[in-house]
C-alpha positions as CSV (number, residue, x, y, z in Angstrom):
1,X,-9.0,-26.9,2.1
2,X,-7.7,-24.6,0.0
3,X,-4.5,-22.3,0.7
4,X,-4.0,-18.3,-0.2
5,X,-0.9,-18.3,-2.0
6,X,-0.9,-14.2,-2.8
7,X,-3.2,-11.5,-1.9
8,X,-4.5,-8.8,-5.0
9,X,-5.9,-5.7,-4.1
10,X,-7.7,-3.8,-6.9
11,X,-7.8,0.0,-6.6
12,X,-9.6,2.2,-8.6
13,X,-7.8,5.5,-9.9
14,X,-7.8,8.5,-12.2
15,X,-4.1,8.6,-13.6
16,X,-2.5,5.7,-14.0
17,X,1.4,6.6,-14.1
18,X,1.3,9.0,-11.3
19,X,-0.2,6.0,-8.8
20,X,2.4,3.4,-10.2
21,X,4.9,5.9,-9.4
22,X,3.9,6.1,-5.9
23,X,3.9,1.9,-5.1
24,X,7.3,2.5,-7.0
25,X,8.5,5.0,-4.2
26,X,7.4,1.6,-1.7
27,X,9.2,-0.7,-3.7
28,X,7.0,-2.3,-6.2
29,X,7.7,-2.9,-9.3
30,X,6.0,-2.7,-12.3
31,X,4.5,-6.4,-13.4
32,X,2.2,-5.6,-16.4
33,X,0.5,-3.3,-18.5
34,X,-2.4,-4.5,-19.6
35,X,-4.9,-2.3,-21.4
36,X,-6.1,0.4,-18.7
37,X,-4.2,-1.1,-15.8
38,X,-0.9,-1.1,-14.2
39,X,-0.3,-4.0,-11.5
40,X,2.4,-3.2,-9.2
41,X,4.4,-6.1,-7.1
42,X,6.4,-6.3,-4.3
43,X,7.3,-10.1,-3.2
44,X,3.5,-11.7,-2.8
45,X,1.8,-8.1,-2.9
46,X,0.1,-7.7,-6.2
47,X,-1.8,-4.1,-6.8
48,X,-4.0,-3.8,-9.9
49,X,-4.5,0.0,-10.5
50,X,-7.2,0.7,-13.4
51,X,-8.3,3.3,-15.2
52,X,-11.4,4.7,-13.7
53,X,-11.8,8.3,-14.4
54,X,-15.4,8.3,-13.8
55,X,-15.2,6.6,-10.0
56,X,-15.4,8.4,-6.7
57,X,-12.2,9.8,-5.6
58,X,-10.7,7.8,-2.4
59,X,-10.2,11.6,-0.8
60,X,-13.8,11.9,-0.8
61,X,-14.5,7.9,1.1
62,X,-13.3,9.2,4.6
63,X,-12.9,6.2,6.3
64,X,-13.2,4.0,3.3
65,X,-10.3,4.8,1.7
66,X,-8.5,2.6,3.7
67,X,-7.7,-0.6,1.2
68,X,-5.5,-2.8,2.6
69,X,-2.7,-4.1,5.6
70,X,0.5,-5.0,4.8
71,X,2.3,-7.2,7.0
72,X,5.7,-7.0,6.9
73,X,9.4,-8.3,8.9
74,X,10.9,-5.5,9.7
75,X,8.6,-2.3,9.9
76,X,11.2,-0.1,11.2
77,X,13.7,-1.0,8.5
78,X,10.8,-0.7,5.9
79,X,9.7,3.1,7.3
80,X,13.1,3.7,7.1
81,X,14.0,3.0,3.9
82,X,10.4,5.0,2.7
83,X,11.1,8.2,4.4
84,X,14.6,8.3,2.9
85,X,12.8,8.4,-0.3
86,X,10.6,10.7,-0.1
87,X,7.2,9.1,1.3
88,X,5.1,11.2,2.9
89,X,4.0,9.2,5.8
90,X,0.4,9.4,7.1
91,X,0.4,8.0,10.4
92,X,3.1,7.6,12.6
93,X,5.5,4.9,13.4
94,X,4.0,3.7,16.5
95,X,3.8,0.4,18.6
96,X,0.0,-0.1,19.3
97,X,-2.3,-1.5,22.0
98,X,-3.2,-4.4,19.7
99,X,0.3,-5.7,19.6
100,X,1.1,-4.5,16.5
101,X,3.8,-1.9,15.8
102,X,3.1,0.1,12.4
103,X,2.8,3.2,10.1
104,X,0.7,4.5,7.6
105,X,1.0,5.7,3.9
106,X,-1.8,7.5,1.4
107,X,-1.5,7.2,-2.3
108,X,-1.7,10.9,-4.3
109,X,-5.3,9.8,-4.8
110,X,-6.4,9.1,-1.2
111,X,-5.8,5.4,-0.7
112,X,-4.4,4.7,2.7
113,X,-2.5,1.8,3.5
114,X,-1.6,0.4,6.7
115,X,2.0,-1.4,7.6
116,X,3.0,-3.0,10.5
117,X,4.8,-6.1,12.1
118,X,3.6,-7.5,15.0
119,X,5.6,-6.6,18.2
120,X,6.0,-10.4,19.1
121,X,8.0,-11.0,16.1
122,X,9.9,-8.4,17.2
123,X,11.7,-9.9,20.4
């Protein structure tokens, strides 16, 4: 059977340069720039943003504008190092009932991402 070696996700957006800046402010970096995308990267995280001026805003999903959960090994350290640079943070640092301990971050377009470590990895 086959193995996932990287996950993409693949956002629609209407400016280009002000999303990238925002997955720069998580600590991705710029990876390409082909024509009418930017893809971000942080270790085996790749986002593709494209050009979409015509597609529905994520503010106006609701609940859909959720794209993606990023696992990560040390969530505290992480939120750390994000609000000391300015991120606005969506949902609050918080250990949750599904063993998870996490926090939440929206793009300037509406995109909301989740991040969290799971507590067991913790002790």
């Amino acid at each position: 059977m086959s193995t996932i070696l990287q996950n993409h996700y693949v956002l629609a957006v209407h400016d280009l340069d002000r999303s990238a800046a925002f997955f720069k402010d998580l600590g991705f970096e710029v990876h390409m720039k082909p024509p009418g995308w930017i893809f971000v990267k942080k270790e085996n995280c790749m986002i593709m943003l494209g050009d979409c001026v015509d597609s529905i805003p994520a503010t106006k999903l609701g609940d859909h504008s959720y794209f993606g959960y990023l696992r990560v090994d040390d969530v505290d350290s992480y939120h750390k190092e994000l609000v000391a640079r300015g991120v606005k943070i969506g949902h609050p640092l918080a250990t949750k009932p599904w063993g998870m301990r996490e926090f939440g971050v929206t793009s300037p377009e509406g995109h909301r991402l989740m991040i969290g470590q799971s507590v067991s990895e913790m002790q």
